[in-house]
N, CA, C and O atoms as a GROMACS GRO file, in nm:
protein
  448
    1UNK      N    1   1.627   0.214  -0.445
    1UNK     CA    2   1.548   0.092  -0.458
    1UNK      C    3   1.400   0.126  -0.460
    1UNK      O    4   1.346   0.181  -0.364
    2UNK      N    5   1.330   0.090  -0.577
    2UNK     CA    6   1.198   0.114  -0.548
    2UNK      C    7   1.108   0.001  -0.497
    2UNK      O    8   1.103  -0.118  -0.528
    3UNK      N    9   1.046   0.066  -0.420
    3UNK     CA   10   0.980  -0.055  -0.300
    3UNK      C   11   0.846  -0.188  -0.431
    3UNK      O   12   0.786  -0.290  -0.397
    4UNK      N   13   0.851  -0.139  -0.531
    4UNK     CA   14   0.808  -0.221  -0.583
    4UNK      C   15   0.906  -0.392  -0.713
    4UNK      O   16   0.872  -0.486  -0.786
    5UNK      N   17   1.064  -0.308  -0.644
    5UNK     CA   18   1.159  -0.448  -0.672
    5UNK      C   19   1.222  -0.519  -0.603
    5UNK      O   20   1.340  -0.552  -0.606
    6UNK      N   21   1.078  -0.565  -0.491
    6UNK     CA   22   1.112  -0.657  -0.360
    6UNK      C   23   1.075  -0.769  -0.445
    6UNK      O   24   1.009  -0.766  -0.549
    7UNK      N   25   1.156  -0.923  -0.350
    7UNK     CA   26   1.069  -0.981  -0.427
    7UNK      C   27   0.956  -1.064  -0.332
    7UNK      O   28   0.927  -1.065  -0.212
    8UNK      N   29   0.924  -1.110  -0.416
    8UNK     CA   30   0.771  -1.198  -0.359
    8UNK      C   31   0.821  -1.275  -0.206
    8UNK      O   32   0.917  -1.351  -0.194
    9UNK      N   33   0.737  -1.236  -0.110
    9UNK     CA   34   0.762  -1.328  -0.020
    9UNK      C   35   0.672  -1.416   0.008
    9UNK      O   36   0.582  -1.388   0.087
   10UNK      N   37   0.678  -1.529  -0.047
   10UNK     CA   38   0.591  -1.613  -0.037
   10UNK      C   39   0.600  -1.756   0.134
   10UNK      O   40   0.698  -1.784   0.204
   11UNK      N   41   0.460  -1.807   0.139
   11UNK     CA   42   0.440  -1.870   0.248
   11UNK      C   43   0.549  -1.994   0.229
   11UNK      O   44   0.620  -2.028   0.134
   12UNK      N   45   0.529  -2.053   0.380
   12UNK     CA   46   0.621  -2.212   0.367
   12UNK      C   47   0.490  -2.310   0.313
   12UNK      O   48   0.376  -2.321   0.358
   13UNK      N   49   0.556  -2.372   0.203
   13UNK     CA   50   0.500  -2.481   0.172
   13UNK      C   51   0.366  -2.412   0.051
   13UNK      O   52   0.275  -2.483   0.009
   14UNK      N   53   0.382  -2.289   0.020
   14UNK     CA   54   0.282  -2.239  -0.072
   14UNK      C   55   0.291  -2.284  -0.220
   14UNK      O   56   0.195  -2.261  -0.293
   15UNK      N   57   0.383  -2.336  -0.260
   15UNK     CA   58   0.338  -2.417  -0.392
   15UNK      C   59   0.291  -2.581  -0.379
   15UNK      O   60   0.192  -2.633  -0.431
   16UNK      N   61   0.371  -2.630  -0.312
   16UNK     CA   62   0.289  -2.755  -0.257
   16UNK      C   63   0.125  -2.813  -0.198
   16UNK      O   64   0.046  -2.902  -0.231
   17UNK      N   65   0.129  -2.699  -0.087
   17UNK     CA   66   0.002  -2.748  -0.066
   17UNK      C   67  -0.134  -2.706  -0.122
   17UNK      O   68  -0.152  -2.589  -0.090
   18UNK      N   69  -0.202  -2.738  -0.168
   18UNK     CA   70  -0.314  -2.626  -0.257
   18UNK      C   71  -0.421  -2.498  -0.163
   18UNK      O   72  -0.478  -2.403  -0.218
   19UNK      N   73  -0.426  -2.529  -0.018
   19UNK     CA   74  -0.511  -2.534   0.067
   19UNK      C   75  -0.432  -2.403   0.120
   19UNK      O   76  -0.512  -2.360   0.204
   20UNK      N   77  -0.333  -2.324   0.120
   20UNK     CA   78  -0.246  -2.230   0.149
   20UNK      C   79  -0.261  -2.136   0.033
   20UNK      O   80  -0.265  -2.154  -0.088
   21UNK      N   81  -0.267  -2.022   0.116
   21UNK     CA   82  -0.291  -1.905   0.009
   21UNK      C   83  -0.146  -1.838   0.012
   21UNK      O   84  -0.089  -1.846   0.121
   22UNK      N   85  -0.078  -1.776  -0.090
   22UNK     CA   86   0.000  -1.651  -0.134
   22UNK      C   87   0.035  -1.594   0.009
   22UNK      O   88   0.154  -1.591   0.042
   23UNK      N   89  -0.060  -1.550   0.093
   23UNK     CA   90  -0.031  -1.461   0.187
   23UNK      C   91   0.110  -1.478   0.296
   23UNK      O   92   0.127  -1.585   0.354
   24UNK      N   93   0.182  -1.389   0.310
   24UNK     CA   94   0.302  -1.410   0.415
   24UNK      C   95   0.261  -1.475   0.571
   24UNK      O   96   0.173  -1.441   0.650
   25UNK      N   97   0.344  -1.561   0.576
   25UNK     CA   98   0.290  -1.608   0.700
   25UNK      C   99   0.455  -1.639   0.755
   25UNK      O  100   0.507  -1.723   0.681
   26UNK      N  101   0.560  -1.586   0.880
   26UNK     CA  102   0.668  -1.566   0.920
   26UNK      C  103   0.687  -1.783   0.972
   26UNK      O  104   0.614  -1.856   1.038
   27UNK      N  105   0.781  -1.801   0.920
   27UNK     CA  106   0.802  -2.004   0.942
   27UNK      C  107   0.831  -1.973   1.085
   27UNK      O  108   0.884  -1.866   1.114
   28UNK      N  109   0.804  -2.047   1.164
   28UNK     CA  110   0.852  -2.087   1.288
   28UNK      C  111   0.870  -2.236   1.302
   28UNK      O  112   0.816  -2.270   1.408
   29UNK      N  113   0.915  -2.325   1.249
   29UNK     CA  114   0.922  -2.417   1.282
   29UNK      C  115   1.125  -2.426   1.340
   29UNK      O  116   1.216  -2.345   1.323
   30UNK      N  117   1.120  -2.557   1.404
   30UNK     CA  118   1.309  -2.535   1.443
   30UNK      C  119   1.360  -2.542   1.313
   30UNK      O  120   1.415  -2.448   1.256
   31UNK      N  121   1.334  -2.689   1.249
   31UNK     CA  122   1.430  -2.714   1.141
   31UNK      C  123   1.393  -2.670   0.979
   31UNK      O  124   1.432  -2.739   0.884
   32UNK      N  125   1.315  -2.550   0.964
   32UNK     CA  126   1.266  -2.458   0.917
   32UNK      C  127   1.308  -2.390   0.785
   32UNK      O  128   1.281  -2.272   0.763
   33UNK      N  129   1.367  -2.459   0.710
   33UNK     CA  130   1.483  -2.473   0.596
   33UNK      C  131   1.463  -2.292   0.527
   33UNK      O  132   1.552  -2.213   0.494
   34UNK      N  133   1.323  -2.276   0.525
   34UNK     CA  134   1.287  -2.117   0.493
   34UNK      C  135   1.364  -1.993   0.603
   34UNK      O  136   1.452  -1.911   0.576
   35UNK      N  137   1.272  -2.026   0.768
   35UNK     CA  138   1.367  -1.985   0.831
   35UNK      C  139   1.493  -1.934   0.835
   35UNK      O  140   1.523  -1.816   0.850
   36UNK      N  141   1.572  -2.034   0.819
   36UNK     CA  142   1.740  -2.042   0.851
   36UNK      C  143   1.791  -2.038   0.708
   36UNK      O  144   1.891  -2.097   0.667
   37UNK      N  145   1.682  -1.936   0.612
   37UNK     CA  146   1.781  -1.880   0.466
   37UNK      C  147   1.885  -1.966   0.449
   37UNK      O  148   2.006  -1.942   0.453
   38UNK      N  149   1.808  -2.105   0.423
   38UNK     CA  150   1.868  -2.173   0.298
   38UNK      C  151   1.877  -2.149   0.179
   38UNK      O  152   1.820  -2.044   0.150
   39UNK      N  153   1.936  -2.213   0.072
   39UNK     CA  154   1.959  -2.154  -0.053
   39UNK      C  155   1.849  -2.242  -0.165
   39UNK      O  156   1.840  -2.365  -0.161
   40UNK      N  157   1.778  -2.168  -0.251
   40UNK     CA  158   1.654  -2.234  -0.323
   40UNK      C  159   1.546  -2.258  -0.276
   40UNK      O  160   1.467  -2.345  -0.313
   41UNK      N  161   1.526  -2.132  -0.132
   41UNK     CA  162   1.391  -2.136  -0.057
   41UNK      C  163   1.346  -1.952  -0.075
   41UNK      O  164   1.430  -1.862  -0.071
   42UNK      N  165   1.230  -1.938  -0.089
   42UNK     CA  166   1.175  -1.827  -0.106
   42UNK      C  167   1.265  -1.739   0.030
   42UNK      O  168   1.326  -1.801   0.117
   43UNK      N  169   1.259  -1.615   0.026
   43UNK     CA  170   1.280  -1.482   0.067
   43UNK      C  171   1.243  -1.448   0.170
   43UNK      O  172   1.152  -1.371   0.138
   44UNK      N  173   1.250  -1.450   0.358
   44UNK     CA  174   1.212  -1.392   0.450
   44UNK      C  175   1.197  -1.279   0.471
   44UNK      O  176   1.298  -1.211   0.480
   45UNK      N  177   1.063  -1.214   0.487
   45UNK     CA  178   1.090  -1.044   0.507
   45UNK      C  179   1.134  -1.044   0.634
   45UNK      O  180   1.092  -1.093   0.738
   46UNK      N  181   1.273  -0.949   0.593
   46UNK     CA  182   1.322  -0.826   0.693
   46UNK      C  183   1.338  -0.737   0.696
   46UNK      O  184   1.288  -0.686   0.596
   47UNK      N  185   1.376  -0.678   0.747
   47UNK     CA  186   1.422  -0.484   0.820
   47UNK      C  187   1.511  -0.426   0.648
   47UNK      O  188   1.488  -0.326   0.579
   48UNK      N  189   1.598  -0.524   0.631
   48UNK     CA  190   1.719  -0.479   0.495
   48UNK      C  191   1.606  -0.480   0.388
   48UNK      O  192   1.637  -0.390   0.310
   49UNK      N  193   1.492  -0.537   0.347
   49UNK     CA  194   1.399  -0.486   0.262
   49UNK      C  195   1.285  -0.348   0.224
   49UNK      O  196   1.204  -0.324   0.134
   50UNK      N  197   1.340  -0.267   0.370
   50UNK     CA  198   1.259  -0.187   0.377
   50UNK      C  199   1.285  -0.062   0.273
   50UNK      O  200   1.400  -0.031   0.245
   51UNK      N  201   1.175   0.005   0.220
   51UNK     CA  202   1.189   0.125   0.126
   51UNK      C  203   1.252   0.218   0.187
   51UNK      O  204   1.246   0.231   0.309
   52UNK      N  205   1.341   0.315   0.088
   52UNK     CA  206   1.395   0.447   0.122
   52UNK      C  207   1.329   0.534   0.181
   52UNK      O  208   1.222   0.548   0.121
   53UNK      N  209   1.338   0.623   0.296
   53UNK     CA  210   1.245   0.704   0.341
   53UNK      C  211   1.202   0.788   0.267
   53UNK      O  212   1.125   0.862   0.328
   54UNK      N  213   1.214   0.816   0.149
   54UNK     CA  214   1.168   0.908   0.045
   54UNK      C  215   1.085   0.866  -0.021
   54UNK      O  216   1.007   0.941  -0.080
   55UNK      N  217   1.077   0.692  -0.034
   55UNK     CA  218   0.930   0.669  -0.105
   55UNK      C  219   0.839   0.616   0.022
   55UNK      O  220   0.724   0.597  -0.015
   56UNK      N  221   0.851   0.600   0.099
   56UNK     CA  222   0.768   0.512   0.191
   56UNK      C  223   0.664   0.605   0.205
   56UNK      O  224   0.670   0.728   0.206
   57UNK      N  225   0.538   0.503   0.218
   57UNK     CA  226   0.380   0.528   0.226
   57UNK      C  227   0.327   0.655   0.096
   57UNK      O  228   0.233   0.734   0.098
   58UNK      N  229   0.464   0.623  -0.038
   58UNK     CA  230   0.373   0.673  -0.135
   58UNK      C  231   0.302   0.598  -0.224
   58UNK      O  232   0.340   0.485  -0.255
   59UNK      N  233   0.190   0.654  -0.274
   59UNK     CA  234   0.064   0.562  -0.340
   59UNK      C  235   0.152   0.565  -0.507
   59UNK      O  236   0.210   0.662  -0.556
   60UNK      N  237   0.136   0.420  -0.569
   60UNK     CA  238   0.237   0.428  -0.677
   60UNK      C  239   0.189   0.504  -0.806
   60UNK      O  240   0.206   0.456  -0.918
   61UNK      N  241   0.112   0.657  -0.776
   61UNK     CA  242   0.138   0.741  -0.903
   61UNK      C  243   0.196   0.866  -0.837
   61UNK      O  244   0.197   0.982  -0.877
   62UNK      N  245   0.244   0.814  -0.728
   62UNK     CA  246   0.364   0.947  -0.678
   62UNK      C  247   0.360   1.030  -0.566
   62UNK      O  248   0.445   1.092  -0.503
   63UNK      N  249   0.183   1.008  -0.555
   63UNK     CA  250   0.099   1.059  -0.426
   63UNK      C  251   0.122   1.046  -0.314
   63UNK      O  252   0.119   0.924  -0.297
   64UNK      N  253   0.143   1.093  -0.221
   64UNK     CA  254   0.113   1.107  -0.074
   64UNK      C  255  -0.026   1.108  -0.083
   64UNK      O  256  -0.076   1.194  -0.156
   65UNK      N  257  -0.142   0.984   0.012
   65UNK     CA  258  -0.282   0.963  -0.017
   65UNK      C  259  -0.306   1.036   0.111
   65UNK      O  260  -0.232   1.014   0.206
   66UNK      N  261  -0.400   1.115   0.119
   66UNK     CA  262  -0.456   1.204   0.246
   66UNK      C  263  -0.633   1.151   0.187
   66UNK      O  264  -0.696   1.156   0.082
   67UNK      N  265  -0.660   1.089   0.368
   67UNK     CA  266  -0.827   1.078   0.361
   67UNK      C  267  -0.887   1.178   0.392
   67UNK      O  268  -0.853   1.262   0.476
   68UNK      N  269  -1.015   1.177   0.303
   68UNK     CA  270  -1.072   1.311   0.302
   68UNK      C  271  -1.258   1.280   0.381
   68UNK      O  272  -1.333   1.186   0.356
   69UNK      N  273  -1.269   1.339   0.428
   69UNK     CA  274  -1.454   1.327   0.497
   69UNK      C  275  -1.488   1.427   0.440
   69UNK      O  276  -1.534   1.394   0.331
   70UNK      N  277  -1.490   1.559   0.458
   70UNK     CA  278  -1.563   1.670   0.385
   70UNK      C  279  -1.520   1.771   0.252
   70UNK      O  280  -1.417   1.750   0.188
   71UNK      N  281  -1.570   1.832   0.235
   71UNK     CA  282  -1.532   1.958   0.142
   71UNK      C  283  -1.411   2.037   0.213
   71UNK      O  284  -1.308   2.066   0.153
   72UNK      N  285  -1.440   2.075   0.378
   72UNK     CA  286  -1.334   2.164   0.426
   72UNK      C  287  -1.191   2.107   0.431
   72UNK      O  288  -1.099   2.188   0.436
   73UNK      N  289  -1.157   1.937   0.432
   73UNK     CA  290  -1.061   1.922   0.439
   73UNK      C  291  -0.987   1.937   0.339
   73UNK      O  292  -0.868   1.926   0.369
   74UNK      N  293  -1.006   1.960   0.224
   74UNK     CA  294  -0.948   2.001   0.053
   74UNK      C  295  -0.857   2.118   0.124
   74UNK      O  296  -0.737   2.109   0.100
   75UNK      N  297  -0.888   2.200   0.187
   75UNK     CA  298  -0.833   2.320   0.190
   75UNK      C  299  -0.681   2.330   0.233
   75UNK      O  300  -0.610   2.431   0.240
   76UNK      N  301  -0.644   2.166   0.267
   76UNK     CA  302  -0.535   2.152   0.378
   76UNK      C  303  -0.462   2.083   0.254
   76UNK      O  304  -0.364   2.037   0.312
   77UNK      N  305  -0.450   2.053   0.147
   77UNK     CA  306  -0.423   1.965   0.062
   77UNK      C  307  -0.304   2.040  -0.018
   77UNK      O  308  -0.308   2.155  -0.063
   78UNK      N  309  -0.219   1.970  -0.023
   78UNK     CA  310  -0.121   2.000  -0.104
   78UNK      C  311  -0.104   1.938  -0.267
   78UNK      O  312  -0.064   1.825  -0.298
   79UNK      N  313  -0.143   2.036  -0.348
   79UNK     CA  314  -0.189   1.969  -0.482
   79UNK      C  315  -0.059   1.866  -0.525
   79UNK      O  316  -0.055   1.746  -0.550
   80UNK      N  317   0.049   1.975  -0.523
   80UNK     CA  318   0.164   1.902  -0.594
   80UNK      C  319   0.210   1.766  -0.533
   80UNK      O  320   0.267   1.681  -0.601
   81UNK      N  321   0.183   1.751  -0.412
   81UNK     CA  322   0.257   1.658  -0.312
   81UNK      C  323   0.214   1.523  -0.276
   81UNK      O  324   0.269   1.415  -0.258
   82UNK      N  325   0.037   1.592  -0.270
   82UNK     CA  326  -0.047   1.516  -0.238
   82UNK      C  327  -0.182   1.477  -0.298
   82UNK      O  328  -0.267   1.551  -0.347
   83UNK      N  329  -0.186   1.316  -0.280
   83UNK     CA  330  -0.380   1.309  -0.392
   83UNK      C  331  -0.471   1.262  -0.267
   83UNK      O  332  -0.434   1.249  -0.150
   84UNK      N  333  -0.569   1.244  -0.310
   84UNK     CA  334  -0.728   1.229  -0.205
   84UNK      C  335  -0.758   1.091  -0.250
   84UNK      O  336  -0.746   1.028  -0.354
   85UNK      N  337  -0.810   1.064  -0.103
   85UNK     CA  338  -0.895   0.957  -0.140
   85UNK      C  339  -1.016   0.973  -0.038
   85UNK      O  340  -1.005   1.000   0.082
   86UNK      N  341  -1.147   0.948  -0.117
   86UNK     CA  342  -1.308   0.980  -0.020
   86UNK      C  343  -1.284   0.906   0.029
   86UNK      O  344  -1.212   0.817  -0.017
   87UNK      N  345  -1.340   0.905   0.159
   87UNK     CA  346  -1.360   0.799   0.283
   87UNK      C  347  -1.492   0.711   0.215
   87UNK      O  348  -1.572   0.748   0.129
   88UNK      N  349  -1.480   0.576   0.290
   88UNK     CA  350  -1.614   0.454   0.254
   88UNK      C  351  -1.677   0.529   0.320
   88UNK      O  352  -1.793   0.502   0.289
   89UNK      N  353  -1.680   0.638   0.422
   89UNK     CA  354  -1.830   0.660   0.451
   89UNK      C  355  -1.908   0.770   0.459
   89UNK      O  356  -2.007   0.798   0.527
   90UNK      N  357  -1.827   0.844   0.356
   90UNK     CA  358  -1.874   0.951   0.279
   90UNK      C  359  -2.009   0.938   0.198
   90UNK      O  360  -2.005   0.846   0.116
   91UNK      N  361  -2.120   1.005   0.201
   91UNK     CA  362  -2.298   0.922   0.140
   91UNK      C  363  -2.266   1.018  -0.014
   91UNK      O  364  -2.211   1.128  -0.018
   92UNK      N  365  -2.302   0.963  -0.094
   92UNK     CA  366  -2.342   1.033  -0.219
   92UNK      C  367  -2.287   1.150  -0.253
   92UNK      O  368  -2.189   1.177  -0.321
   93UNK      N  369  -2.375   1.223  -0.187
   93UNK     CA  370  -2.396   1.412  -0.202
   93UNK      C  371  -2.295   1.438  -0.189
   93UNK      O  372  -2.221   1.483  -0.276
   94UNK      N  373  -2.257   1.408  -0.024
   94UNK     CA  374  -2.101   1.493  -0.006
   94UNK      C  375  -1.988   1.444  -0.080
   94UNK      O  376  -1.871   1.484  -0.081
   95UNK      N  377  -2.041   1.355  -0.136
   95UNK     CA  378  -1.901   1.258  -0.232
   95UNK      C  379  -1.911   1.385  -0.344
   95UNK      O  380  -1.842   1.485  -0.325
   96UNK      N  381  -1.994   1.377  -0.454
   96UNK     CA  382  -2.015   1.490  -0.538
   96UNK      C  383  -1.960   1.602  -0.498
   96UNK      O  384  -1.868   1.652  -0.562
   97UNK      N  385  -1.996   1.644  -0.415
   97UNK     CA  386  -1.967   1.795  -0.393
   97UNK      C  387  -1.786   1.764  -0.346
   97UNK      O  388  -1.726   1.832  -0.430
   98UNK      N  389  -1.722   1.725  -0.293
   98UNK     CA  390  -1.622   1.674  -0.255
   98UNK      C  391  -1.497   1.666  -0.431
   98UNK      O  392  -1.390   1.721  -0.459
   99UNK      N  393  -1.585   1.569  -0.506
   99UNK     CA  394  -1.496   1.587  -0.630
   99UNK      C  395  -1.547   1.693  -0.720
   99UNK      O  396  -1.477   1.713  -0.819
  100UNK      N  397  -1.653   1.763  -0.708
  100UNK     CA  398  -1.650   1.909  -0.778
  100UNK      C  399  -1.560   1.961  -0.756
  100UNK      O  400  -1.485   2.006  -0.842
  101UNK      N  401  -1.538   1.973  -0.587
  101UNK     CA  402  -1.426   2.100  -0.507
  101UNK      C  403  -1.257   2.039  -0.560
  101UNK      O  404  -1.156   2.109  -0.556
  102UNK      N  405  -1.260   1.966  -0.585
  102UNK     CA  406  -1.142   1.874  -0.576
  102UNK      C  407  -1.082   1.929  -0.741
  102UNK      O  408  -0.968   1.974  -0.758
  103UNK      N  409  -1.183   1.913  -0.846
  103UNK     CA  410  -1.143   1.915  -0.972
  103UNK      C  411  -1.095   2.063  -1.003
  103UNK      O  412  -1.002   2.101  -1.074
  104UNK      N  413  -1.184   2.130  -0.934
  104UNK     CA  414  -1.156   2.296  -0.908
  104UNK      C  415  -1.045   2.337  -0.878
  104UNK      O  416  -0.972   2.414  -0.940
  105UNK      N  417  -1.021   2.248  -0.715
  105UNK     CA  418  -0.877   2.292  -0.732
  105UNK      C  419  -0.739   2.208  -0.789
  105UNK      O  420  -0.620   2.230  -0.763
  106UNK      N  421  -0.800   2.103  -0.878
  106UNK     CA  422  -0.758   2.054  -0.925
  106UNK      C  423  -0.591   1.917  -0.880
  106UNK      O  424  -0.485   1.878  -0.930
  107UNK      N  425  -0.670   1.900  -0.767
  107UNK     CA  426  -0.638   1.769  -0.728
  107UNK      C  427  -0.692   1.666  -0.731
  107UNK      O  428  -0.812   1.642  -0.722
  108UNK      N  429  -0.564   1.564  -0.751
  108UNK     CA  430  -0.553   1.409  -0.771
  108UNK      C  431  -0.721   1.339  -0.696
  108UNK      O  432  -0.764   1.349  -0.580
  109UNK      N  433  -0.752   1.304  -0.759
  109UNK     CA  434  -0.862   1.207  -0.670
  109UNK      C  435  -0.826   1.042  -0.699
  109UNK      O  436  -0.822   0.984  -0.807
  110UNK      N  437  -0.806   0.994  -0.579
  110UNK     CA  438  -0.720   0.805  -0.630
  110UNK      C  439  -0.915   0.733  -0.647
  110UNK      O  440  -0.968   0.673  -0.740
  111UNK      N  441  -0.960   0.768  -0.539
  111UNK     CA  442  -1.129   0.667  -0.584
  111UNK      C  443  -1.246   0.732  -0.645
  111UNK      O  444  -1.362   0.702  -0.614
  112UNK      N  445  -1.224   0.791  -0.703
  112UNK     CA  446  -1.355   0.834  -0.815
  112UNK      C  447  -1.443   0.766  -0.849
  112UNK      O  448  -1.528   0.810  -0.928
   0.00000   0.00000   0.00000
């Protein structure tokens, strides 16, 4: 199963009310028709939806994402396995120098 043919779990009452966003929000109400997986009500996430341990926490071009702060952490990087992503608070320079080293050794960079 690839974790991207779940389907949508959408909120209670998210096409109705306009004022409700998309975002999952778990029903608690008693008589809770979503809740108590009635039939012709959106999808409760549970546990039986979860991804195979073989894809879980991969980035969807195949990557295992490892955060990176400096140049020295490249060295720990597994090209085939794994891609990079610069940290937000990485300044400029070391960003540069970071995807020089990176292209060199020729790993994945996900935020360029």
């Amino acid at each position: 199963m690839n974790p991207r043919d779940l389907p949508e779990f959408k909120r209670v009452l998210y096409g109705s009310l306009k004022r409700l966003k998309g975002k999952w929000r778990k029903p608690r109400g008693k008589q809770n028709k979503q809740r108590l997986h009635k039939k012709g009500k959106p999808k409760v996430v549970r546990v039986g939806y979860k991804a195979p341990k073989d894809l879980r926490f991969l980035h969807p071009s195949g990557y295992y994402e490892v955060l990176v702060y400096n140049v020295k952490d490249l060295e720990k990087i597994n090209k085939e396995k794994e891609a990079i992503r610069i940290a937000s608070s990485v300044g400029k320079k070391k960003r540069e120098k970071i995807i020089q080293k990176a292209k060199e050794l020729g790993i994945k960079i996900l935020n360029e």
